[in-house]
C-alpha positions as CSV (number, residue, x, y, z in Angstrom):
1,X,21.9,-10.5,33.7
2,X,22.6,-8.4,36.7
3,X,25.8,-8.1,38.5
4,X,27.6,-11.4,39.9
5,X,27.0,-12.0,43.1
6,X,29.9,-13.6,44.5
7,X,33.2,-13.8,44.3
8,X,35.0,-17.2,42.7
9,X,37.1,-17.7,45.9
10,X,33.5,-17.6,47.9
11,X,31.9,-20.2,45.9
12,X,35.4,-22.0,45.6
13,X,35.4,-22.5,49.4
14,X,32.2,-23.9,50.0
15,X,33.0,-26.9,52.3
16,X,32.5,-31.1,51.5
17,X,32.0,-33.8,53.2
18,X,34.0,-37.0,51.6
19,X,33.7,-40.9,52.2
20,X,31.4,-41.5,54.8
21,X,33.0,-44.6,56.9
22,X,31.3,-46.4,59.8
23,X,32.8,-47.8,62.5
24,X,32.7,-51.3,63.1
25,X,30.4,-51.0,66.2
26,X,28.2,-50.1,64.0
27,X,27.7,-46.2,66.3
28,X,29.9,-44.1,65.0
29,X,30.5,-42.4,61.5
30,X,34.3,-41.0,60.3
31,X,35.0,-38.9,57.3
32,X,36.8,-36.1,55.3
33,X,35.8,-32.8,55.4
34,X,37.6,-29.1,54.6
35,X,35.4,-27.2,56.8
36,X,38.6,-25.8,58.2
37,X,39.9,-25.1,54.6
38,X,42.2,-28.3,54.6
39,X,41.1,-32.0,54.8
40,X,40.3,-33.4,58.0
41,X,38.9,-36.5,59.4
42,X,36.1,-36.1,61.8
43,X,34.4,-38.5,63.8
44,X,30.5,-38.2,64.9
45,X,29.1,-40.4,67.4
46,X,25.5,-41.2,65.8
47,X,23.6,-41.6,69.1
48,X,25.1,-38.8,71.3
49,X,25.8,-36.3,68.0
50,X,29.0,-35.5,69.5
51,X,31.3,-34.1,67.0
52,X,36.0,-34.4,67.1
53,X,37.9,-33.1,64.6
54,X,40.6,-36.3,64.5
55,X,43.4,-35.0,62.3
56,X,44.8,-31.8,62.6
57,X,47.4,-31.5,59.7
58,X,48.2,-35.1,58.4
59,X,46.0,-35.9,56.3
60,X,46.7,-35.6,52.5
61,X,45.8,-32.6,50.7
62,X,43.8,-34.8,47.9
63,X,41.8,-37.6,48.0
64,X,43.0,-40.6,45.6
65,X,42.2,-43.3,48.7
66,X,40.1,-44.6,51.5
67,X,40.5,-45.3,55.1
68,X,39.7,-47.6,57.0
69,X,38.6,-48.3,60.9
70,X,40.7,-50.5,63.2
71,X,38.9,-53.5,64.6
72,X,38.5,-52.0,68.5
73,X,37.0,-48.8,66.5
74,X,40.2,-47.0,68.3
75,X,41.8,-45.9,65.6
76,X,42.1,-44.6,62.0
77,X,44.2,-45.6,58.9
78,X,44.5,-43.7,55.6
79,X,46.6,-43.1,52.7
80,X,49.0,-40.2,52.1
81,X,50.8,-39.3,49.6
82,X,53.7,-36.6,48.6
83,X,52.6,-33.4,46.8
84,X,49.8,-35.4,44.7
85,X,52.5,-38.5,43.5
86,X,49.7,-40.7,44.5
87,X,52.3,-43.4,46.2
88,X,50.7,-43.8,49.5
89,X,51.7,-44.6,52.8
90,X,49.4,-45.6,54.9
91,X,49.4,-43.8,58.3
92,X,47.5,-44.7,61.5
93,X,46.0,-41.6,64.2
94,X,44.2,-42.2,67.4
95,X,40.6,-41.1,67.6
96,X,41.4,-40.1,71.5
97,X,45.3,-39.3,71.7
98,X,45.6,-38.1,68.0
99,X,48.6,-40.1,68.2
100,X,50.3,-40.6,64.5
101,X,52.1,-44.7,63.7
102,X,53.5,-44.4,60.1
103,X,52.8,-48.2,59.4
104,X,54.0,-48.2,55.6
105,X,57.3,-46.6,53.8
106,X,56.8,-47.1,49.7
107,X,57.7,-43.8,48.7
108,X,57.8,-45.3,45.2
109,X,54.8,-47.2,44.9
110,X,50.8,-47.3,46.3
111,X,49.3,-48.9,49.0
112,X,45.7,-48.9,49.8
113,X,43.6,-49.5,53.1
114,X,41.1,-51.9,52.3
115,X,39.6,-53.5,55.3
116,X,41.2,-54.7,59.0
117,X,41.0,-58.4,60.0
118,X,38.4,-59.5,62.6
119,X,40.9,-60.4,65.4
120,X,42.4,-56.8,64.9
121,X,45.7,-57.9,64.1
122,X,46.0,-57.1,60.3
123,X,45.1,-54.8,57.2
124,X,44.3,-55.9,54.0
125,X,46.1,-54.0,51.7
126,X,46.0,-53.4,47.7
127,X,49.6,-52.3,46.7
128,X,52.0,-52.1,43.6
129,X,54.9,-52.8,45.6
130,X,56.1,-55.8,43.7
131,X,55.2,-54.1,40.1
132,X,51.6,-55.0,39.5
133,X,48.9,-54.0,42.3
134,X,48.4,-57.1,44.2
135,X,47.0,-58.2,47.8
136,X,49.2,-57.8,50.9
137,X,49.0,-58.4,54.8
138,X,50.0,-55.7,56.8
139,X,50.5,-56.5,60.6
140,X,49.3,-53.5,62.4
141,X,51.8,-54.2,65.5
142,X,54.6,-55.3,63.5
143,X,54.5,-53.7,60.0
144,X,55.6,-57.0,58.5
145,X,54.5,-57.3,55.2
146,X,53.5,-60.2,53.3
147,X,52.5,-60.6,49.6
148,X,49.0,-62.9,49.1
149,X,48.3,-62.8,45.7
150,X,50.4,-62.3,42.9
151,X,47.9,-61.8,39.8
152,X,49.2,-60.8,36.1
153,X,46.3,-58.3,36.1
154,X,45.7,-55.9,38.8
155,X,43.6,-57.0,41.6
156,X,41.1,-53.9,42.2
157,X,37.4,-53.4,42.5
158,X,36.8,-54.5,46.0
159,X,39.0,-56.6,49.1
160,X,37.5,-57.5,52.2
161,X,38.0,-60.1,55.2
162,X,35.4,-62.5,56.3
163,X,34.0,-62.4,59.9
164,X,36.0,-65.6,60.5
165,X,39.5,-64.4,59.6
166,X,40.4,-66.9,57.6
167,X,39.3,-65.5,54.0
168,X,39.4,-62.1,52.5
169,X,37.4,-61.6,49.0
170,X,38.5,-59.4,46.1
171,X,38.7,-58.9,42.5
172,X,40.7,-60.0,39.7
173,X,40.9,-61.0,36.0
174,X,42.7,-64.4,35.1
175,X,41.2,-64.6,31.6
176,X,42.3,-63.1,28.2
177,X,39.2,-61.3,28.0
178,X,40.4,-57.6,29.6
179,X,36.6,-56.9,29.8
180,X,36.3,-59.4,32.2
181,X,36.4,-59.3,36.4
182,X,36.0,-62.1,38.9
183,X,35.4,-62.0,42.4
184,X,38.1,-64.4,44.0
185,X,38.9,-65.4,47.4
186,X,42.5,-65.6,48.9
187,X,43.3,-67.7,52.6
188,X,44.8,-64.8,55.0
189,X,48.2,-66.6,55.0
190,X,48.2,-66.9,51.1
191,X,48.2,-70.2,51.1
192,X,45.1,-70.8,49.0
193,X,43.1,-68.9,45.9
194,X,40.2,-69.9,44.0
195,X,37.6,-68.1,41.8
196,X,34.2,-68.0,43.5
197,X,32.2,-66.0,41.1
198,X,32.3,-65.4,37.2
199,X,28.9,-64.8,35.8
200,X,30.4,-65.1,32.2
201,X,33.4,-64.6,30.6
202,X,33.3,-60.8,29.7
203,X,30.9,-59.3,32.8
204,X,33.1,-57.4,34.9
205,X,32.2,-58.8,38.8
206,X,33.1,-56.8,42.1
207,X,32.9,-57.5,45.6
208,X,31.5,-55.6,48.0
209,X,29.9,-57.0,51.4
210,X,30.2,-60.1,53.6
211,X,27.1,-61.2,55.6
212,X,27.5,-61.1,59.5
213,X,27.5,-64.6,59.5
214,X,30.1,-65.1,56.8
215,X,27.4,-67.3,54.9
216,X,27.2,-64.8,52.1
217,X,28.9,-62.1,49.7
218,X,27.4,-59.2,48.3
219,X,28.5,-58.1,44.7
220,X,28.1,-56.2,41.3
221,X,28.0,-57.3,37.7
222,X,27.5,-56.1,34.3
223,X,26.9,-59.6,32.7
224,X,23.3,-58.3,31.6
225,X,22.7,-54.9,30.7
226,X,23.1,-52.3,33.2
227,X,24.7,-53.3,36.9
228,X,22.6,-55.3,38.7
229,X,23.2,-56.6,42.7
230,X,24.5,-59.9,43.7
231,X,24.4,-62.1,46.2
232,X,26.4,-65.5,46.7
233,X,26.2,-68.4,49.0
234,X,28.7,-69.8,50.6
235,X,27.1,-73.0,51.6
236,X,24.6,-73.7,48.3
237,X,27.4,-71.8,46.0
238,X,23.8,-70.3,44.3
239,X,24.1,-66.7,42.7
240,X,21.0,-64.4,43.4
241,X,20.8,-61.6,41.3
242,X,18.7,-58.4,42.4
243,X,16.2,-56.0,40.5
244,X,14.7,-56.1,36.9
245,X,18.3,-54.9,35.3
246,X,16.1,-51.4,34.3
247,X,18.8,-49.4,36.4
248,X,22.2,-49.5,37.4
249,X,22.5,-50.6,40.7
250,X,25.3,-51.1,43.5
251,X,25.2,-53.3,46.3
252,X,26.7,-51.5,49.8
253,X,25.3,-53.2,53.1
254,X,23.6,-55.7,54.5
255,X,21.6,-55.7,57.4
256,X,22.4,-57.9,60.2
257,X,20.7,-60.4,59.7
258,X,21.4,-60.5,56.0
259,X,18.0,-60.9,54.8
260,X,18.1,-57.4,53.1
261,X,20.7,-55.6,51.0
262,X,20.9,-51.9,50.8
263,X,22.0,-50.4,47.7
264,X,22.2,-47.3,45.2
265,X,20.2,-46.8,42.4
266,X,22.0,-44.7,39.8
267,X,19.0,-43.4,36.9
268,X,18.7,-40.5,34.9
269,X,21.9,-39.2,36.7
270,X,20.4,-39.1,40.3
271,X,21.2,-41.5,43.0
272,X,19.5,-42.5,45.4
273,X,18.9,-45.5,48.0
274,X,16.6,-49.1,47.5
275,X,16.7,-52.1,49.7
276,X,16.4,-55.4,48.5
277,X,14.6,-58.2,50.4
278,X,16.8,-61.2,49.5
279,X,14.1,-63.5,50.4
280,X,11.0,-62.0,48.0
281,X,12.8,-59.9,46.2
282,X,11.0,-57.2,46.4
283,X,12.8,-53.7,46.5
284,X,12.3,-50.6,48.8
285,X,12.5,-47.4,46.7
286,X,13.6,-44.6,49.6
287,X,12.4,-41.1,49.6
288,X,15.0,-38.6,48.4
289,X,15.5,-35.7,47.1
290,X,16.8,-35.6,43.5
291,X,20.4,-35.6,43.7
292,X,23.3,-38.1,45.0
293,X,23.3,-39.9,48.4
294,X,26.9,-41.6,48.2
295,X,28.3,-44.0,51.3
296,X,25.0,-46.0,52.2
297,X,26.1,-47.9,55.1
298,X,24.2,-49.3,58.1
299,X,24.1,-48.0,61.6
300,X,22.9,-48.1,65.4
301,X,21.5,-51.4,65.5
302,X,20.2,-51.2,61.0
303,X,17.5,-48.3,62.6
304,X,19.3,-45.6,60.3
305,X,21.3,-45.9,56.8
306,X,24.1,-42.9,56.6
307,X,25.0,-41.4,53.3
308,X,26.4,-37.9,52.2
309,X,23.5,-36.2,50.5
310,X,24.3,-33.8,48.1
311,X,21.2,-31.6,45.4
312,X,21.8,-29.1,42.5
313,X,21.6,-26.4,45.0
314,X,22.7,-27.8,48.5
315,X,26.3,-29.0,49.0
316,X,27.1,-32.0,50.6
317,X,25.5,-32.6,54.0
318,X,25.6,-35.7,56.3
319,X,22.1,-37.4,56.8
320,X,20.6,-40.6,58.5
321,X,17.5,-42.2,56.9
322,X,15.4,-43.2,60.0
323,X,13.4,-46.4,58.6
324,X,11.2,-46.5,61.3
325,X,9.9,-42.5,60.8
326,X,10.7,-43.1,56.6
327,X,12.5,-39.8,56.6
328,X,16.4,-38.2,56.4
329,X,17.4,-37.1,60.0
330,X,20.2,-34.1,59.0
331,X,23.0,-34.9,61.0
332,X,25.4,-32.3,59.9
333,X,23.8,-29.2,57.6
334,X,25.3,-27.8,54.3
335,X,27.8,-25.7,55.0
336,X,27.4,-22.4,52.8
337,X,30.2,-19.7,54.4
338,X,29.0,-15.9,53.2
339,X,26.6,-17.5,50.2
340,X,22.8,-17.0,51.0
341,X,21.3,-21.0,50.2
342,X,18.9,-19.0,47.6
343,X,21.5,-17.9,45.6
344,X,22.4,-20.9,43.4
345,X,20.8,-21.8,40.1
346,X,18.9,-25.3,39.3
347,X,20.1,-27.2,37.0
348,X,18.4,-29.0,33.8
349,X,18.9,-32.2,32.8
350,X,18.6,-32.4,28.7
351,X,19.0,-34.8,26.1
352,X,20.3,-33.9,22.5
353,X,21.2,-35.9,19.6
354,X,24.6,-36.9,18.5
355,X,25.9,-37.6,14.7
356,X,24.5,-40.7,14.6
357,X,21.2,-40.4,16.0
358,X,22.1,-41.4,19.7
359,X,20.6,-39.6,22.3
360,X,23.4,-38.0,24.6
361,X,21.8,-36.8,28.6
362,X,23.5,-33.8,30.0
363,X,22.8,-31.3,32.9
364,X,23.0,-27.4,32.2
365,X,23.7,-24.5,33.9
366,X,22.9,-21.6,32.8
367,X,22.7,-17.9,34.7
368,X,19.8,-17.2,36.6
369,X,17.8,-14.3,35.1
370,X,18.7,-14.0,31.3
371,X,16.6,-10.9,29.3
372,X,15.8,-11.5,26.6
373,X,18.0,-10.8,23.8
374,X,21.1,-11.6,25.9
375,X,23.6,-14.1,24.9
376,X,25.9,-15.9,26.8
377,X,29.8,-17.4,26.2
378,X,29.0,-20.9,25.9
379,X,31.5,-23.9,27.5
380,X,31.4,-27.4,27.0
381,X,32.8,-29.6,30.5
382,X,33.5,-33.1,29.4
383,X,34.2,-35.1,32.1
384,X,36.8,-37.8,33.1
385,X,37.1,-41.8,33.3
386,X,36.0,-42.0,30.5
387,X,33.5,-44.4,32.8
388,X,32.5,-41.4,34.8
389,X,29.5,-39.6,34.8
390,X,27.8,-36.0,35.8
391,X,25.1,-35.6,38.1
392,X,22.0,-33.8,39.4
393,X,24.3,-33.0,42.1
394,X,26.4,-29.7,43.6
395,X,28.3,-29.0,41.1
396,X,30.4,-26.4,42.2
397,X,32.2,-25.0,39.1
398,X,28.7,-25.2,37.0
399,X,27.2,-22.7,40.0
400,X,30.9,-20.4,39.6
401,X,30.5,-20.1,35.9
402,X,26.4,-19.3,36.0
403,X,27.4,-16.8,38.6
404,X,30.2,-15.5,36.1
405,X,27.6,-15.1,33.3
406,X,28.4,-18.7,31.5
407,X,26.1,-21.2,30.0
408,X,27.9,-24.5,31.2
409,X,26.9,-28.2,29.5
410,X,28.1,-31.4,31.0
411,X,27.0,-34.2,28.4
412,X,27.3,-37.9,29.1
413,X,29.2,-39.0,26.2
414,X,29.0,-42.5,24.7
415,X,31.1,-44.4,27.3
416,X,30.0,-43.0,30.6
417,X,28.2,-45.2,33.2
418,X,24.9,-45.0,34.0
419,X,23.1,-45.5,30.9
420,X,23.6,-49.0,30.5
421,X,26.1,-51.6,29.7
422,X,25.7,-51.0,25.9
423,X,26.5,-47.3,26.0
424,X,29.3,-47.6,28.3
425,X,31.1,-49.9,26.0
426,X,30.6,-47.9,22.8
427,X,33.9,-46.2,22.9
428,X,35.7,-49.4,23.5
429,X,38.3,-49.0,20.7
430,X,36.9,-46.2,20.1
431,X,38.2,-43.2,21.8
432,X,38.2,-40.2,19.9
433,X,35.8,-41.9,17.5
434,X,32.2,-41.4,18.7
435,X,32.7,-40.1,22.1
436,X,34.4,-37.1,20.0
437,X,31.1,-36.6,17.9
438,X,29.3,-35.8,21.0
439,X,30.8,-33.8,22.5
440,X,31.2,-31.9,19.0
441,X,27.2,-32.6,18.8
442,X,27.1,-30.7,22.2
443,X,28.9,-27.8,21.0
444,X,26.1,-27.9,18.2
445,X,23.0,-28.0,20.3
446,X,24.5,-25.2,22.3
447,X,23.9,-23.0,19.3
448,X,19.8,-23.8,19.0
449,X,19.9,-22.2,22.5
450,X,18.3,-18.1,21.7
451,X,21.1,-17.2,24.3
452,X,24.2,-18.2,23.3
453,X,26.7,-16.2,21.4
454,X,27.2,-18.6,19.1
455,X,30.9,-17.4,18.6
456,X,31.7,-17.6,22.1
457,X,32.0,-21.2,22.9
458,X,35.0,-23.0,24.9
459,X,35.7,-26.9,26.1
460,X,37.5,-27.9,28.4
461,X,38.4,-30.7,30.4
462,X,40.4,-33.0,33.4
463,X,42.0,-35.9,32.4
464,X,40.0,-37.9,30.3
465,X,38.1,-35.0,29.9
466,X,41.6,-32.8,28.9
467,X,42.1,-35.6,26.5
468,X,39.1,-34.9,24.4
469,X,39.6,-31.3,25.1
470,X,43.2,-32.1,22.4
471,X,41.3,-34.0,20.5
472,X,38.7,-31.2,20.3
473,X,41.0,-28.5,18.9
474,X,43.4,-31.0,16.8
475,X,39.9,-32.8,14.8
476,X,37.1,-30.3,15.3
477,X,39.0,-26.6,15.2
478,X,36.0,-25.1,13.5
479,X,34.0,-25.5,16.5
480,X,35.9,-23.8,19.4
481,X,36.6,-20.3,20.5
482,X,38.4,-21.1,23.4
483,X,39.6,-24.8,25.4
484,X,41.9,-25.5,28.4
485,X,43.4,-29.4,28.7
486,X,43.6,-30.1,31.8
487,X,45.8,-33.0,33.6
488,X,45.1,-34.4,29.7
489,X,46.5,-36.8,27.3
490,X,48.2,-35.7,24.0
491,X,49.5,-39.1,23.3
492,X,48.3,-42.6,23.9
493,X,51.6,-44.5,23.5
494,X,53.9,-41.7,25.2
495,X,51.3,-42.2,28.1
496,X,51.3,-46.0,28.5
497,X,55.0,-46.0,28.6
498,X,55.3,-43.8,31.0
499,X,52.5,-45.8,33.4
500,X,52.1,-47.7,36.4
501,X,51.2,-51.2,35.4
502,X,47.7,-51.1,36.9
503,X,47.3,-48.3,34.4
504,X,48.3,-49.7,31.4
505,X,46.1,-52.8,31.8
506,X,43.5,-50.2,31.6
507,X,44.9,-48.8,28.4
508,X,44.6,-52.1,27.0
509,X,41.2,-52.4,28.4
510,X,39.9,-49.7,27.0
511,X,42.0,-49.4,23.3
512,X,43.7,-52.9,23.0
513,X,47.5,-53.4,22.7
514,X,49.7,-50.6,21.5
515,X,51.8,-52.2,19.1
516,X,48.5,-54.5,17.3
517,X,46.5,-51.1,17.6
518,X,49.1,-48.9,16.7
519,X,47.3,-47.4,14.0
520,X,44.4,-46.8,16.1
521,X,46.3,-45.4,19.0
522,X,48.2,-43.0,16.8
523,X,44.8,-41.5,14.8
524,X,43.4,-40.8,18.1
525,X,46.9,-39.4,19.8
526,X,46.0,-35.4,19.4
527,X,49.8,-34.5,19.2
528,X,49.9,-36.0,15.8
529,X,47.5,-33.5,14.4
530,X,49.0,-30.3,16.5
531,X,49.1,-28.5,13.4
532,X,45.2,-28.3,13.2
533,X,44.9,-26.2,16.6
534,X,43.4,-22.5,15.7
535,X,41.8,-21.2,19.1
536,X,43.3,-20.0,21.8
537,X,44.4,-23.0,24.0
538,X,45.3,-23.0,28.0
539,X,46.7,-26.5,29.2
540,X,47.0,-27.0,32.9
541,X,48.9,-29.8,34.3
542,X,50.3,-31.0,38.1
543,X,54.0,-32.3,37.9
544,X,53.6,-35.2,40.0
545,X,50.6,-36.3,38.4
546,X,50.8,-40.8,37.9
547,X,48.0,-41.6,36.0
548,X,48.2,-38.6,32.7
549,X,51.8,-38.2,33.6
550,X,53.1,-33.7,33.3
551,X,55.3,-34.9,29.9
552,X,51.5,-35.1,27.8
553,X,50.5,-31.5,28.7
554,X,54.8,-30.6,27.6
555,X,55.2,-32.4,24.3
556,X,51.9,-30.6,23.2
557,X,53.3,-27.2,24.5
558,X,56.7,-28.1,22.7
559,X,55.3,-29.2,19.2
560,X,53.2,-26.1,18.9
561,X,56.3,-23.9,19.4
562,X,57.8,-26.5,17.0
563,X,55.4,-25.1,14.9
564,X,55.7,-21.6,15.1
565,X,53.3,-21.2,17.9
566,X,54.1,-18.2,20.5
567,X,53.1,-19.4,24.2
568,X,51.1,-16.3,26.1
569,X,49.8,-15.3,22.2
570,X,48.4,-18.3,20.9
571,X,48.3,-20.9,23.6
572,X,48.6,-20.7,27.5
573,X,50.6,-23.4,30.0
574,X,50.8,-23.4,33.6
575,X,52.2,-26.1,35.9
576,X,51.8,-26.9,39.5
577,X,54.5,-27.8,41.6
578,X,52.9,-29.6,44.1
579,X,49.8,-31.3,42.7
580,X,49.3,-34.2,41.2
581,X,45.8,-35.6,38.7
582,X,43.8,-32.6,39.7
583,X,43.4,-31.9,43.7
584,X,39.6,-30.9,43.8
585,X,39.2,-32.2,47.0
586,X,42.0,-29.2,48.2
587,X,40.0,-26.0,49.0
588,X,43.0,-23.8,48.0
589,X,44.1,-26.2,45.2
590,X,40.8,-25.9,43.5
591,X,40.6,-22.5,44.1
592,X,43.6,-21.9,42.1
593,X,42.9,-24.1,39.2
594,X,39.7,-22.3,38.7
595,X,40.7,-18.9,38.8
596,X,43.4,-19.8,36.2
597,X,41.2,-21.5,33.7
598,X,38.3,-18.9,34.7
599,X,40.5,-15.9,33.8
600,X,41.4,-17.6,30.9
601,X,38.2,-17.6,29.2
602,X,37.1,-14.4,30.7
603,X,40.1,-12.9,28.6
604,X,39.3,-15.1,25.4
605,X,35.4,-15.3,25.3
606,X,34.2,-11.7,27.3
């Protein structure tokens, strides 16, 4: 392998385009993007192209919420946090004036845009500020608040209004079943509730999409065995479900006059575009490139659909699929600063077996000219959730590391989505059990590869990801070199206690109660088996991180000087004052977090 090419900070820069939002007139598209180095929202008017830069300062540095349009298409709301806290405000700015309305002050708890009312008067609006997260009814003009719902379990997955104002839709669970969701509906004073869909007891339902005319709701379930598409009727109360359950699918827009339903079809870790027609059923498989079109909304009149299209060696762009010419319209290129577009590597997409026989997908990224007899450090990227997954898409720190002279796997462990509602549920109870063999099994296949130094291999992680990373070095120290937690867990129960309670129904979710579990939470806790850890070890944490709370990175530093461990000898810790869970979607925020973990296996694996 020759030289590298670029520098970290080159490829670290590379701008993105985030959350794709159209207006309500159905002309204009609004989104993040860093082009400037810091988020921004833009707005682009689809049929004149016309380009404004909205914000010029207020927005947050991360992303951990949407935004939504006001009903006259005027104005914009988002979510802002402090310093990465993730307890929102939500903030209003004037597409013309760039005028700023704080409408929300919770500077101890989160509330979300979801959607505006129809008569322009209110926002919808998720929030935890009466303990559990709940719907609310902010008015715009007033900033009154009130409370609509008041659910046990969190109400997330999905809220939005009907066309006639007197109904919003969203998702909650009411059973005892935690792996059960049901789409509900809620008057817009409060005064009524009722469950409108539950496929079974145990599918996990979300809402997505009104019809125009109000006669229908689009939705997702997992009651068979991958996601399929829903639709339901108002008037007949009859549930139509979409596709041939072969893929996991996701229902995003309907067309005006709701006879077809766009949606994304996630296979083989590529995404791309169908549309159903609700009356045959047939399904319209659009042409795209391998990779991820995210967003998937209709515009100007149902002539175009607008997504963010990103490949494994383009970066995000903003396109238009024309229907009537069948082919993407680029309405704003990739952005690539000082890299020349031929520079980056393609990725493959591979599939290894685990312990146990189970076939484990992952995408790897390897340097591009390797001679023969080379070898390579090898790392190991597990991701978060754990219902996450990795893509065929940019990945930006898998292009860094190639160009750094790295062999990078991302695997698909047991538990991430898009492989079916049986895999995603196999590490139910189960963390550290399974989902630990894989990425062990990873590690493993890594070494069959003629060009990997096979004594030269790393993991690492973010959150769920910097859990397993501890869990890694604590129950499989024979395997690693190297490894860097980052924004990870060390401790199941420490973590729950210290958690919002939106997150903690999630612990229970995924690993049942602490106290009937406990033995199950403490064998796969990593800080009870500290003693185990014999390579080098970087963790990397945010103070004002919510959801794996700074204390889980510090009780793992502190028990390993407990144990005679010397930091900056045998293990590495760096906090952030000013960052929260990870801030990837900050240009210099990311740029920092991967020179530090960079330089640290530079130092431990070169």
């Amino acid at each position: 392998m020759g030289k590298k090419k670029y520098t970290l900070e080159d490829l670290s820069k590379i701008p993105q385009i985030y959350l794709p939002t159209i207006s309500h007139s159905k002309d204009k598209v609004a989104f993040y993007w860093d082009k400037t180095g810091i988020l921004e929202l833009y707005v682009l008017d689809l049929e004149t192209k016309e380009l404004k830069q909205v914000s010029h300062g207020e927005c947050p540095r991360a992303i951990r919420a949407g935004f939504v349009w006001t009903r006259d298409d005027e104005n914009l709301v988002f979510a802002k946090d402090k310093a990465g806290d993730e307890n929102h405000n939500l903030i209003k700015i004037n597409i013309e004036s760039r005028g700023i309305k704080q409408l929300t002050n919770t500077p101890e708890h989160q509330d979300y845009p979801a959607d505006t009312s129809p008569d322009g008067k209110y926002i919808a609006m998720p929030s935890t500020r009466k303990g559990q997260l709940n719907i609310f009814r902010l008015n715009i003009k007033t900033k009154e608040v009130i409370q609509l719902t008041n659910h046990k379990n969190p109400a997330w997955g999905g809220c939005v209004w009907n066309p006639k104002n007197d109904w919003i839709a969203y998702s909650v669970n009411e059973t005892k079943n935690l792996q059960n969701n049901d789409v509900w509906i809620v008057k817009s004073d409060g005064s009524e509730r009722k469950k409108i869909i539950s496929i079974k007891v145990g599918s996990l339902d979300y809402v997505v999409e009104w019809s125009k005319d109000g006669k229908s709701l689009a939705f997702i379930t997992n009651a068979n065995v991958v996601y399929q598409p829903g639709v339901y009727n108002f008037h007949t109360e009859d549930i139509q479900l979409l596709g041939e359950a072969k893929y996991d699918e996701y229902a995003r827009s309907f067309t005006k006059d709701g006879e077809r339903l766009v949606c994304l079809r996630n296979h083989e870790a590529v995404i791309s575009p169908v549309v159903y027609n609700l009356k045959t059923g047939n399904c319209d498989v659009l042409d795209f490139p391998v990779g991820v079109a995210e967003g998937a909304k209709l515009a100007l009149n149902d002539k175009c659909l607008i997504v963010t299209l990103n490949t494994p060696t383009s970066p995000s762009s903003l396109v238009a699929y024309n229907f009537e010419k069948k082919k993407i319209e680029t309405l704003i290129e990739p952005q690539y600063g000082k890299i020349d577009p031929s520079f980056f590597v393609k990725d493959e997409y591979i599939k290894y077996k685990s312990f146990d026989g189970l076939e484990i997908a992952a995408v790897l990224y390897k340097p591009k000219e390797i001679v023969t007899g080379e070898k390579f450090p090898a790392l190991v990227m597990v991701h978060g959730g754990p219902s996450s997954q990795y893509f065929r898409n940019f990945n930006m720190f898998g292009q860094i590391l190639a160009n750094e002279g790295y062999i990078l796997l991302l695997p698909n462990i047991r538990g991430s989505i898009g492989y079916g509602k049986e895999f995603e549920d196999m590490n139910l109870m189960d963390w550290g059990g399974g989902d630990l063999e894989d990425v062990a099994a990873g590690a493993n296949y890594l070494k069959t590869l003629p060009y990997i130094d096979k004594n030269k291999i790393g993991v690492f992680g973010g959150s769920y990801g910097g859990y397993m990373t501890f869990l890694q070095v604590t129950k499989k120290p024979e395997l690693w070199n190297a490894a860097c937690a980052w924004i990870g867990i060390s401790h199941l129960k420490t973590m729950y206690k210290r958690s919002k309670p939106h997150f903690k129904y999630f612990l229970r979710m995924n690993m049942g109660d602490p106290e009937k579990n406990s033995e199950l939470w403490e064998d796969r806790s990593a800080l009870n088996f500290a003693e185990n850890v014999q390579c080098p070890l970087l963790m990397v944490h945010g103070v004002h991180d919510p959801r794996c709370p700074v204390e889980e990175s510090r009780q793992f530093r502190d028990k390993l000087i407990e144990l005679g461990k010397k930091e900056g000898e045998d293990f590495e810790y760096v906090e952030f004052g000013e960052e929260g869970h990870g801030a990837y979607t900050d240009m210099s925020m990311r740029t920092r977090s991967f020179k530090v973990i960079l330089d640290f296996f530079n130092r431990k694996l070169k």
